[in-house]
C-alpha positions in Angstrom: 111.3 152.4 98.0 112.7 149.0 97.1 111.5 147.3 100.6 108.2 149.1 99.7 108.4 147.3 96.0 109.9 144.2 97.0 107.1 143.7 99.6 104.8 144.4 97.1 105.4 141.7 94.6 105.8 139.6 97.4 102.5 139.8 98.2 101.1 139.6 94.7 103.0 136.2 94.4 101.7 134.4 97.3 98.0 134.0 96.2 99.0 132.7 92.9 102.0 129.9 94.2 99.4 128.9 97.2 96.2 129.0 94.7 97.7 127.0 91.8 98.7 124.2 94.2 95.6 124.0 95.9 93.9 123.8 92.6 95.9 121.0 91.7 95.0 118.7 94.6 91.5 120.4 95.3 89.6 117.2 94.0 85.8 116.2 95.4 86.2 112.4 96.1 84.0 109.8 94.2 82.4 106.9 95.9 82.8 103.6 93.7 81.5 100.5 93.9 81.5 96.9 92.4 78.8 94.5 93.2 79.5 90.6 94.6 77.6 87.6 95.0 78.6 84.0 96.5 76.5 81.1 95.8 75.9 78.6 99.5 77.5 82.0 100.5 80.9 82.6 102.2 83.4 85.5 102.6 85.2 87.5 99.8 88.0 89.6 100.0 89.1 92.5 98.1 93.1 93.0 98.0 94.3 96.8 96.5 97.5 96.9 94.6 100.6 98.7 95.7 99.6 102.8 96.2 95.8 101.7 96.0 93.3 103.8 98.4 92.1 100.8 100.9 88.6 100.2 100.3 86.3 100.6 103.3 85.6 96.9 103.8 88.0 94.9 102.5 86.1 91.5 102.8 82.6 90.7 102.9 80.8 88.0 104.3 77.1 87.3 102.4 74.4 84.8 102.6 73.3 82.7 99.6 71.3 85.2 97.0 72.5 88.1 98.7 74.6 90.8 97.1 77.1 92.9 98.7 79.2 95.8 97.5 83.1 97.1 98.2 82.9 100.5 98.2 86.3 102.8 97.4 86.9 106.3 97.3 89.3 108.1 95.3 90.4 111.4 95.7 92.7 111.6 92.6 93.0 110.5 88.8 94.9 107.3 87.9 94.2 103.4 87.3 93.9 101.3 90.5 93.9 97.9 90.3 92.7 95.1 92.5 91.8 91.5 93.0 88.8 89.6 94.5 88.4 86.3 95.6 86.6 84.5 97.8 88.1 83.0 101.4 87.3 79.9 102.4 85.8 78.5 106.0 85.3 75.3 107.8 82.7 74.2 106.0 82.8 70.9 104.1 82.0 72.8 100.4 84.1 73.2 96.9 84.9 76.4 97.3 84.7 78.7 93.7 89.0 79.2 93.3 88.2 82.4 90.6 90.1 85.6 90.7 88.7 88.8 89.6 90.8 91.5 88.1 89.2 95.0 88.8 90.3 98.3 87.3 89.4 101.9 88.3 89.7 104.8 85.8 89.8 107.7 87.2 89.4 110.4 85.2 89.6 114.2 85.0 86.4 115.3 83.7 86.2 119.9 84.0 87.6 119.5 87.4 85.5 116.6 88.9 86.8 112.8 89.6 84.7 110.3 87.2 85.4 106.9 87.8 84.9 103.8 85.7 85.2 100.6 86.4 86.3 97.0 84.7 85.5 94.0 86.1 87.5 91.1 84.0 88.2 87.0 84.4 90.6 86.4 81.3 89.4 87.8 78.4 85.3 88.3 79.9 84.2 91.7 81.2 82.0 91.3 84.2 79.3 93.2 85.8 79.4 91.5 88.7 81.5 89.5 90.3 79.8 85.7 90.7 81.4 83.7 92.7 79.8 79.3 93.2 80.5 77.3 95.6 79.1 74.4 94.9 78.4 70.8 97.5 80.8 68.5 97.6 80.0 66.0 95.4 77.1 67.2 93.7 76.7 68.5 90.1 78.7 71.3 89.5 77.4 74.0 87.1 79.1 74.6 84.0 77.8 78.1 83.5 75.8 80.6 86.0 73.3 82.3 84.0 74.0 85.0 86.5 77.6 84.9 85.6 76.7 86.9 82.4 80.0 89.2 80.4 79.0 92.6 80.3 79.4 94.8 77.1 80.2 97.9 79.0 83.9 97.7 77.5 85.4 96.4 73.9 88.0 93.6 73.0 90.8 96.3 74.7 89.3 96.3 78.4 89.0 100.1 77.9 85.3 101.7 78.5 83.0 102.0 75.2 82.1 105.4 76.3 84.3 107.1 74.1 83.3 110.3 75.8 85.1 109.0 79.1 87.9 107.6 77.8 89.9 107.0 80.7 92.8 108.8 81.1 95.7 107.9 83.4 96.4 111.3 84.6 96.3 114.9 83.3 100.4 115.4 82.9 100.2 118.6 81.0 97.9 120.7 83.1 99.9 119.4 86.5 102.9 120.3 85.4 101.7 123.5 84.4 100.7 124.0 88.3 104.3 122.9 89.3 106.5 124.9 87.1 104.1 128.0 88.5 104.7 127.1 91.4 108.6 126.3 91.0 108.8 129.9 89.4 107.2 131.4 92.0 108.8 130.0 95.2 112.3 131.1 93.1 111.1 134.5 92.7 109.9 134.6 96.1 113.8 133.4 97.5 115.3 135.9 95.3 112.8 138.7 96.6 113.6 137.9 100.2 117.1 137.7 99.8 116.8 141.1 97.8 115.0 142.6 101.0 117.4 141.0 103.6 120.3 142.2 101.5 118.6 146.2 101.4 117.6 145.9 105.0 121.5 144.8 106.1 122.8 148.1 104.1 120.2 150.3 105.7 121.6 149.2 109.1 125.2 149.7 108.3 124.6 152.8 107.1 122.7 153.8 110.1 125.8 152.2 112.2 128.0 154.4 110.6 126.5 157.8 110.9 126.2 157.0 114.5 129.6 156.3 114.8 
């Protein structure tokens, strides 16, 4: 009767401990993207920070006027942060020396991935990254009209959306998910030991009577 029980709650268990963890990690990825654009053109190159999903170009080569995109996927909730600049080539120009800082919020939103991003050189908040290279020796432009700040965030670099605030991660419902699943790989030890401990008696027993 207590193999019959033990095996029981066994059984009940396992759904739940295997559910709850794939639950936890059962994301959709989101597709994000940030828009570039090199005056003369040239080639840019996107760097991740440490623990960053790769992005799946990491440079991109464009023609004067045209725009290109880096394009990332993320398949969990956090900030990511990266840097663009542009890579210079053989050819006899002023190359544009900016950095870009990009963020990525990730967020949590009913079970889905939403992501936001922040563009940012200094205190500005880009749209898109511009980048100018400019002839040697010629006139170089003090502003871009292209190079416009975007209001899509405040003074804070955080989103205006105050719906989508981004949050860094969902602590209290993951660790919800662990300590299930903590409690429930315990209980299953202490079950199987239980069974293994009631299975060793039944076969002494049966040793002894035939002896």
């Amino acid at each position: 009767m207590k193999k019959i029980l033990t095996f029981c709650i066994l059984i009940l268990l396992m759904p739940g401990l295997f559910g709850f963890t794939a639950y936890a990690y059962a994301y959709q990825p989101v597709r994000t993207e940030i828009e570039v654009e090199v005056t003369l053109g040239g080639t840019v190159a996107i760097i991740p920070n440490v623990n960053c999903p790769i992005p799946e170009k990491t440079e991109l080569t464009l023609k004067d006027g045209e725009i290109g995109k880096f394009e990332i996927v993320f398949t969990e909730v956090g900030v990511f942060d990266y840097t663009v600049k542009t890579v210079p080539d053989d050819r006899d120009i002023e190359f544009d020396d900016t950095v870009y800082n990009i963020k990525f919020y990730v967020t949590d939103n009913d079970g889905r991935l939403e992501a936001t991003v922040i563009a940012s050189k200094g205190e500005e908040k880009f749209s898109r990254l511009i980048f100018v290279n400019t002839e040697k020796g010629g006139d170089e432009p003090t502003t871009n009209p292209k190079d416009t700040p975007t209001d899509s965030s405040d003074s804070d670099g955080s989103p205006l959306d105050k719906n989508r605030n981004p949050k860094t991660n969902d602590d209290t419902r993951m660790e919800i998910y662990f300590l299930f699943a903590i409690i429930a790989s315990a209980g299953l030890l202490a079950l199987s030991i239980v069974y293994l401990i009631d299975t060793q008696k039944m076969i002494n027993r049966k040793n002894k009577k035939e002896n």
